[in-house]
N, C-alpha and C positions, 0 to 999 in steps of 0.2 A: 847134399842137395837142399836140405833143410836146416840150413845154416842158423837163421836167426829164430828159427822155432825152437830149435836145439836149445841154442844159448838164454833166448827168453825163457825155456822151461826151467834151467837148468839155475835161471837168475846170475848165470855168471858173464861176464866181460862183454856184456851185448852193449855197454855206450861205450863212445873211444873217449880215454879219460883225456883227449885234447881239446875236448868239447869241455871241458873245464867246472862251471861251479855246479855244486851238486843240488840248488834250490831246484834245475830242472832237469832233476832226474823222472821225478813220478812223473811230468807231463812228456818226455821221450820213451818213459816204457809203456804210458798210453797209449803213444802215437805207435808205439807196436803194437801193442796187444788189440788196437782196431785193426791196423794192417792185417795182422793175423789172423783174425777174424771173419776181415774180407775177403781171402783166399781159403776158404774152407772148401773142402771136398763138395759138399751137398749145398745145391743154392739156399735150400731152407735153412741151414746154418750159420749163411752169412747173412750181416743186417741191413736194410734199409738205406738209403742215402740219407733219408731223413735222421735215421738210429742213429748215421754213422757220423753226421753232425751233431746230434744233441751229446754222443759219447765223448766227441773233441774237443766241444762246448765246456764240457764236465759237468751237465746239464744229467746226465746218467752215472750217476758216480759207483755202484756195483756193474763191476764190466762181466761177462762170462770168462773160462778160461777158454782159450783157442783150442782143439783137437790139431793133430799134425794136420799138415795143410795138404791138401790135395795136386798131386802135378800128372798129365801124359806124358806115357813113354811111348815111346816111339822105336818101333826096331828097324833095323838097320834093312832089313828086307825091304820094310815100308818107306822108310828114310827115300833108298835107294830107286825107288818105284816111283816116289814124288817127286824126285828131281829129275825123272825122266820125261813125265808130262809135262805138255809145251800148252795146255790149257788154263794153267792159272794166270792171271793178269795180275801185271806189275804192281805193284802198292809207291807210291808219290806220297810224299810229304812236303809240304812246305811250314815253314816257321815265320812266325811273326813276332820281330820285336819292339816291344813299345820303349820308349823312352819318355822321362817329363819334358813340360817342355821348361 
């Protein structure tokens, strides 16, 4: 479930080596180790939008480590109880795309 927490901890095979040269390596395990960061269990764990740009900036160059990341389970009781209510409303998305001109 915790795939890339796993592998970033473990520092092994977390970039696909088809992504090629390894200049940007530290700045792809960055862009984990924020990610990671910002799914933490406890809100006061994770950082700022403002942190979470100076840290991708590299404007913060000592990052913390992430703790395992926090996720709901859900059982199957409950699962089954939610898809019986006819009370939630539909979620619509639309997409915009921009092109130059």
């Amino acid at each position: 479930r915790h795939i890339a927490w796993k592998l970033w901890n473990e520092r092994t095979s977390l970039i696909d080596p088809i992504l090629g040269d390894p200049y940007h390596e530290d700045k792809i395990l960055r862009c984990f180790q924020v990610g990671l960061l910002c799914v933490q269990e406890f809100a006061e764990e994770r950082p700022s939008i403002s942190k979470v740009i100076s840290m991708l900036n590299g404007d913060i160059s000592d990052l913390p480590d992430p703790r395992k990341p926090g996720f709901a389970r859900i059982s199957k009781e409950a699962s089954s109880s939610l898809e019986n209510q006819q009370d939630f409303p539909t979620n619509h998305i639309s997409i915009t795309d921009f092109s130059g001109r």
